[in-house]
N, C-alpha and C positions, 0 to 999 in steps of 0.2 A: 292326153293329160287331163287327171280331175281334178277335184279341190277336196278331193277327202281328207286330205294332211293340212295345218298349217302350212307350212313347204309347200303346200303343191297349190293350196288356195291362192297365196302371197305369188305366185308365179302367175297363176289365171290372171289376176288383179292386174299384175302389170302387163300380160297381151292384153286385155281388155281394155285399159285405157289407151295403151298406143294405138289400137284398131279403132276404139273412140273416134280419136283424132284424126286418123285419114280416112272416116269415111264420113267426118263432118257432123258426128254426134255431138264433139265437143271441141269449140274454135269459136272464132270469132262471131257467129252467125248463131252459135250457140254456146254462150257460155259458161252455162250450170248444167250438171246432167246427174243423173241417181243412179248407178249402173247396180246389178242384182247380180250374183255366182248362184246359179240353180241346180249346181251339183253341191254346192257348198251347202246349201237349205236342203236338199233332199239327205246329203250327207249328218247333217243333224237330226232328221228326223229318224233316220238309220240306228243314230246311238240309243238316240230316248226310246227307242222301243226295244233296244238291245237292251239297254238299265236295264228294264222293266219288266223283262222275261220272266215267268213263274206263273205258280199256281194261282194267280189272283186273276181276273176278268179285269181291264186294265183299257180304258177309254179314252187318250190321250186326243183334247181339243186344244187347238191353237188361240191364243186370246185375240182378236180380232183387231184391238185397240192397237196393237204392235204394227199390225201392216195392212191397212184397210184397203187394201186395191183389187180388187175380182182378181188378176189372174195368178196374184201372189194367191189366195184364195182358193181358188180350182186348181195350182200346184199341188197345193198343202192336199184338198179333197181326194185329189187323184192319188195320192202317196199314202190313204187311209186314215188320216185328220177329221177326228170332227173341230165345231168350231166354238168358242165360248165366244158371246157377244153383251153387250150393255148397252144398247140404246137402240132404239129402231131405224136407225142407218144401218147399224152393221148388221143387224137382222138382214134387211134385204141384201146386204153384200154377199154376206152370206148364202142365202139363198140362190142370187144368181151367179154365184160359182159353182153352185151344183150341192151343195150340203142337202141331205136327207134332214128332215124336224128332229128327224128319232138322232140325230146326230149334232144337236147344237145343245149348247147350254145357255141358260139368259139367267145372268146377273148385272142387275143396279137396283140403287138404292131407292129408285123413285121411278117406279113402274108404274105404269099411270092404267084404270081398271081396264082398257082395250089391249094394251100388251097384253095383259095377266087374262084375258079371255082368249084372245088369239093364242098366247103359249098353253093355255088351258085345254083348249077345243083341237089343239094338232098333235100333239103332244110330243112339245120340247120339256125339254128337262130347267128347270126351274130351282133355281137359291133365292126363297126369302130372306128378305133383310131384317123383317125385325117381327113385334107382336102385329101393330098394328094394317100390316101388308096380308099378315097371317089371317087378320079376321075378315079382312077384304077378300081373302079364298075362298074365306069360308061360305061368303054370302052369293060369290060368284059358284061356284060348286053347287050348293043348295041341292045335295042330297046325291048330286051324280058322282060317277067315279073320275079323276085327272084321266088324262088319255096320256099321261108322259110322267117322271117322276118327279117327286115334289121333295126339294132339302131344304134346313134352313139353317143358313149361316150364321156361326158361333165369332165373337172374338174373344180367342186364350187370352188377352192381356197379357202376353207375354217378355213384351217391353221391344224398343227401338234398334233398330239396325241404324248405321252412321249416315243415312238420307231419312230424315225423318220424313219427309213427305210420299216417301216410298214404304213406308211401315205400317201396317195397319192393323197391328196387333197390338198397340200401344193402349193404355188407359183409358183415354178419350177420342180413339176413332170413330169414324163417321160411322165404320162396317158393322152391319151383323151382332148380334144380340153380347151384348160385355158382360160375360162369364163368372165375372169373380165380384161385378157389381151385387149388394145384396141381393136375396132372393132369385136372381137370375136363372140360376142351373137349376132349383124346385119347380122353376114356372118354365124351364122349357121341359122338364120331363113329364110335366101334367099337359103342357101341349100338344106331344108325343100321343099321351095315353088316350085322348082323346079328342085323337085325328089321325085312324089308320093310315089314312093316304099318304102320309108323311113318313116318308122313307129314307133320307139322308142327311146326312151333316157335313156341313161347305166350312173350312177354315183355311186361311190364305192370311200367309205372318205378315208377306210383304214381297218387295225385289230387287233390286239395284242397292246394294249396300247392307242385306242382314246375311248374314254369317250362315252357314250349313245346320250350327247346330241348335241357332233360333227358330230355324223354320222346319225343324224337326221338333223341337217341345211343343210347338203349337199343333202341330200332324197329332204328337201326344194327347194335348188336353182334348181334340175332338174324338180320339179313339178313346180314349178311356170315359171318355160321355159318352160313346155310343154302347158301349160294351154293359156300362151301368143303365141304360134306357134299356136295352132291351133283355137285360138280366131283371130287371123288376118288372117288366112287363110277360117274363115267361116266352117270349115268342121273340122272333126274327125282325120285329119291326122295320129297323136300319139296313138296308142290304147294302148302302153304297157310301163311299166317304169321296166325298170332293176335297184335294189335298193342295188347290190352287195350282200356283208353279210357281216363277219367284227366283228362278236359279240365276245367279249373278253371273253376268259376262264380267271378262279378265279385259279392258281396255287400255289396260298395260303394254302390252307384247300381242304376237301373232295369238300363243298359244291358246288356246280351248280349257280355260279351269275357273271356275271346278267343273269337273265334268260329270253329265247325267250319274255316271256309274258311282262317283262319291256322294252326288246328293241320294242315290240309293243305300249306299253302303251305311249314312248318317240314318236315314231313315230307319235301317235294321236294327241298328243301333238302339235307337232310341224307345223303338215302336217293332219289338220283335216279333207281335202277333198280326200286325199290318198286312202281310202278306201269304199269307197262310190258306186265303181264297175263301174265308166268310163276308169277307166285303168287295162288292166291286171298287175297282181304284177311279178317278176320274180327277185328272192334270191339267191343266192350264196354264200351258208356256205361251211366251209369247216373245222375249225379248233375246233369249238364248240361244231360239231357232233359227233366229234370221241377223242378228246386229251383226256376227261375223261375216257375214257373206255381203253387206253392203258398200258403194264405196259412193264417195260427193263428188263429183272432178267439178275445176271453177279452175276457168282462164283469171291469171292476176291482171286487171287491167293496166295500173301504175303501182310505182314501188316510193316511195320518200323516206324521210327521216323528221322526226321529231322528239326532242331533246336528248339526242345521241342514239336513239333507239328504232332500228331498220322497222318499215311499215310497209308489208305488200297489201294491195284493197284488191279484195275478189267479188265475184259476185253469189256465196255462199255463207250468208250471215245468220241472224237471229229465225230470218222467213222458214230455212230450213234446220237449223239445228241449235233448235229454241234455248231447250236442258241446256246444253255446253255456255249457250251467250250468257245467261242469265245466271246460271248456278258450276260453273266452270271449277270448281277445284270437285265439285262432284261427278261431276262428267265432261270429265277432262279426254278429248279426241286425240289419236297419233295424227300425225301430218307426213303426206308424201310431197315430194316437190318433182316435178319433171320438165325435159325441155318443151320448146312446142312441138316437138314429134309427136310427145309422149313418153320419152324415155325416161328412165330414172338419171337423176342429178348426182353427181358427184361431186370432188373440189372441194374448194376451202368452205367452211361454213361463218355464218355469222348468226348475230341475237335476235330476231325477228317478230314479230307479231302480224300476224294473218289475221285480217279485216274483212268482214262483211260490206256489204251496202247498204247496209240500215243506217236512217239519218238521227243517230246516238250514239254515244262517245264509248258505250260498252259492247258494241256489235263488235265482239271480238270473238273467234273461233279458236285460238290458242296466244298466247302470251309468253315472250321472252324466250320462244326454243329457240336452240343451237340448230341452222337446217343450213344447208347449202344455198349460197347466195341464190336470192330468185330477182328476178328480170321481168317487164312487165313481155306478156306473151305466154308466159310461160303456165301450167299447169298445176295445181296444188290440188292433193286428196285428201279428204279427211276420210279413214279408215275407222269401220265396227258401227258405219250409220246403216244400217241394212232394219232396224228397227226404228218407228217413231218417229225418222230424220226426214229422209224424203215424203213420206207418207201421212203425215203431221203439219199440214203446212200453216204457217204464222203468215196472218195477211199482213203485217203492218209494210209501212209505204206500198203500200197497192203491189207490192210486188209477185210477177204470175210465180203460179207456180211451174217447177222445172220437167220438162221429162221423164222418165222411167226408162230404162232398157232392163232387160232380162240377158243375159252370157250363160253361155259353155264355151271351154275353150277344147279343141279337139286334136290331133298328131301336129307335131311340130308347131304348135303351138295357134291353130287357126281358129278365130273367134267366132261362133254364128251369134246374132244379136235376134230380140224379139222386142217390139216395144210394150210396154206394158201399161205407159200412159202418156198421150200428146203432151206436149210442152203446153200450157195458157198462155193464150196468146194475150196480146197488150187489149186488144177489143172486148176478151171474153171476161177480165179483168174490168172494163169497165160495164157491159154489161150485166153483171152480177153486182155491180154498185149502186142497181136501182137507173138504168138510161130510161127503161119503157114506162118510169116515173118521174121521169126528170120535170117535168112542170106541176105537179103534185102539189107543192108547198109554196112555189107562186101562187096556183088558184086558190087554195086554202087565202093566203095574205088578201087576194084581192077583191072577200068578200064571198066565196062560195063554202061558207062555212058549213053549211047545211047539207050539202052534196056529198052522197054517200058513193061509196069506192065504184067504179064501174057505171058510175051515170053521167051524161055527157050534162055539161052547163048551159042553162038555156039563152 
C-alpha cells in the first residue's frame, strides 16, 4: 500500500499512527511526535513534474523555509529537487543534504556582502531584491563574470489573496522591485541594458490563500517584461523566469486541490508563450509538496469543561502549529481523534476544543468541532502539518521540541519508521538558554564591568 491517492494516504496515516503507539513513538513517555508519509512527498513531486512536462527546461527547487530538516532535504535531492533557500541556515541545510551550488537558488531580502560573494564565487543562482543589492554586485563582480546566474525580482502589484500576510504582490510589499511604482519598469530595463550578467526575472504573487488566477497575472507581468527587455535590447538577455510557487493546499478534505496540473493549465491560460521553451522555467514549491503528507499525534492529557464547552489539553499547541493558534480561521487544521491503541474513534460525538500547552488562553488548535467524545489517554491528530508545523518550531514556555519520524506503509498494511529528528530533550532546552553563561550577568552586577567575554576575573 502507497499514498499516491487521498484514499490511500488517509489509510497509511491511520497504520502509522497506530504503529506509533505500540512501538512507543507516541504514549505517555512520548507525547508529541510529527510523523512524515514519504511516499506521500515523493508522490507530489511525481505530479509537479508531470504538470510541467514540455518543451520548456524546467528547474523545480523545493523552498526550504517549508521543511528545514536534512533528510526531508536529501529526500527531496535524491527524487531530482533543487533547493531555493533564504538565509544562511538553509544554505547549509541545504548543502548537507547533498544539493549541488548549480542547484540551489538564494533569495532574501537582506543578503548581507559575504552571502552575495559566497553565492557569487560558487555559482548559485541568485534573485536580487531591489536597486540597491544590485549595485552591491556590481562592486562585488568588479569586472569578473557570476559563476551562477543572476535574476532580479519584480513585484506585479497585482493585489492580495485572502492571507494578506501570505501575498506579496500587493502595493506595499517588502519584495522585489514595485512594477507599477513610477519609473520602476524604465529603471529595471536600463539595468538589464547595462549589466549583461543579468539573466532573469523572479516574480512570486504569493501562497496560502491567492487564487489560481492571481498568481498567474503576476507569472504574466514578469513574462511580458521579459519579452519587452529583451525585444529592445535585440538579444536573448533573459533566458530564465523564476515563477516562485505559491500553490495553495485544500485543508479542507483529504483531497489534493488545486492540483499542480490546474496551476498549469491557469498558467497556459494566462501566459500562452511561457512554455514554448525560450525561457527556462524555475518553481519554488514548498507548502504543497509536503503539508499533505504530514500528521501531529499528541496524547490528550485531561479533558474538562468550561462554560458548557468540552476542553481536551494536548501537548500540541502554538510551539508547534504557530499559523493555526494565532491566525485560526486562516489556517484552520482537520482533527483526528483515536483510542490509546491508536485506532480511529467512533460513537456519539460532542462540541470540543483541542488545547495546546501553552501558558495563554488562545493556544487553541481547533475550536467548537463536533468530534467523537475524547478521554484523557487518548490520541488527537492534527492533519496537512507536514509543512512549517513540526519544522518551525515556537520556543515559547521553553518547550522541546518534538521528534520527527519518516513512514512507508507496505503489504497489509506494515509501517517501517525512520527518525528524522531526536525529540529535545528538557536538558538541551536549557542548554541552549544560555546554562554555559549562567553567571554572566552576576559578574557583570558585581562589578566586573570591564571584563571582556572569555577573560577569567581576577
Amino acid at each position: 500500500m502507497t499514498s499516491a491517492s487521498p484514499h490511500q494516504r488517509g489509510r497509511a496515516r491511520e497504520a502509522a499512527l497506530a504503529r506509533a503507539v505500540e512501538d512507543g513513538l507516541l504514549g505517555p513517555r512520548a507525547p508529541l511526535v510529527g510523523l512524515l508519509d514519504v511516499d506521500g512527498v515523493l508522490a507530489a513531486v511525481e505530479a509537479l513534474n508531470e504538470a510541467f512536462e514540455g518543451p520548456a527546461a524546467v528547474q523545480h527547487t523545493f523552498a526550504a523555509k517549508a521543511c528545514g530538516l536534512v533528510p526531508v532535504l536529501r529526500l527531496l535531492a535524491e527524487a531530482g529537487m533543487g533547493c531555493e533557500v533564504a538565509s544562511p541556515g538553509e544554505l547549509e541545510q541545504a548543502l548537507a543534504a547533498g544539493f549541488t551550488y548549480d542547484r540551489l537558488v538564494f533569495d532574501s531580502p537582506a543578503k548581507t556582502v559575504e552571502e552575495l560573494e559566497f553565492a557569487l564565487t560558487h555559482g548559485i543562482a541568485i534573485n536580487l531584491d531591489n536597486f540597491q543589492e544590485m549595485t552591491r554586485v556590481d562592486g562585488l563582480l568588479a569586472g569578473r563574470e557570476p559563476a551562477g546566474p543572476i535574476g532580479l525580482r519584480v513585484n506585479p502589484q497585482v493585489g492580495s489573496g485572502a492571507i494578506g500576510a501570505m501575498s506579496t504582490a500587493t502595493a506595499t510589499s517588502k519584495f522585489g522591485v514595485a512594477l507599477r511604482d513610477e519609473g520602476a519598469v524604465d529603471a529595471v530595463i536600463e539595468a538589464f541594458a547595462h549589466r549583461p550578467w543579468l539573466n532573469r526575472l523572479h516574480a512570486h504573487v504569493g501562497s496560502q490563500g491567492c487564487p489560481l488566477p492571481l498568481i498567474a497575472e503576476g507569472v504574466r507581468a514578469a513574462y511580458e517584461l521579459a519579452e519587452r527587455i529583451n525585444g529592445g535590447l535585440g538579444r536573448a538577455q533573459i533566458t530564465g523566469l523564476d515563477i516562485g510557487g505559491g500553490l495553495p493546499v485544500n485543508f479542507d478534505s483529504e483531497d489534493d486541490r488545486p492540483t499542480y496540473a490546474d496551476h498549469v493549465a491557469a498558467l497556459r491560460t494566462a501566459v500562452p508563450g511561457l512554455f514554448d521553451g525560450r525561457y527556462a522555467l524555475i518553481t519554488e514549491f514548498g507548502r504543497s509538496l509536503l503539508a499533505k503528507s504530514g500528521t501531529i499525534g499528541s496524547v490528550v492529557e485531561y479533558t474538562k469543561s468550561a462554560g458548557g464547552r468540552r476542553i481536551a489539553v494536548t501537548h500540541a499547541g502554538a510551539q508547534v502549529a504557530t499559523r493555526t493558534v494565532f491566525m485560526p480561521d486562516a489556517w484552520p487544521l482537520r482533527v483526528g481523534v483515536f483510542d490509546a491503541a491508536g485506532r480511529p474513534k467512533g460513537g456519539p460525538t460532542e462540541v470540543v476544543d483541542i488545547a495546546g500547552p501553552c501558558c495563554f488562553a488562545g493556544d487553541l488548535t481547533a475550536t467548537g468541532r463536533e468530534l467523537p467524545a475524547v478521554e484523557p489517554g487518548d490520541v488527537v491528530a492534527l492533519y496537512d502539518t507536514g509543512a512549517y508545523y513540526f519544522s518551525s518550531h515556537f520556543s515559547y514556555n521553553s518547550l522541546p521540541r518534538p521528534a520527527v519520524y519518516g513512514y512507508r506503509t507496505g503489504p497489509g498494511g506494515r509501517v517501517a519508521f525512520a527518525l528524522v529528528r531526536e525529540a529535545q530533550s528538557v536538558r538541551g532546552v536549557v542548554e541552549e538558554s544560555g546554562l554555559s553563561q549562567a553567571d554572566a550577568l552576576v559578574t557583570l552586577r558585581s562589578g566586573n564591568a570591564g571584563q571582556q567575554p572569555g577573560e577569567a576575573a581576577e
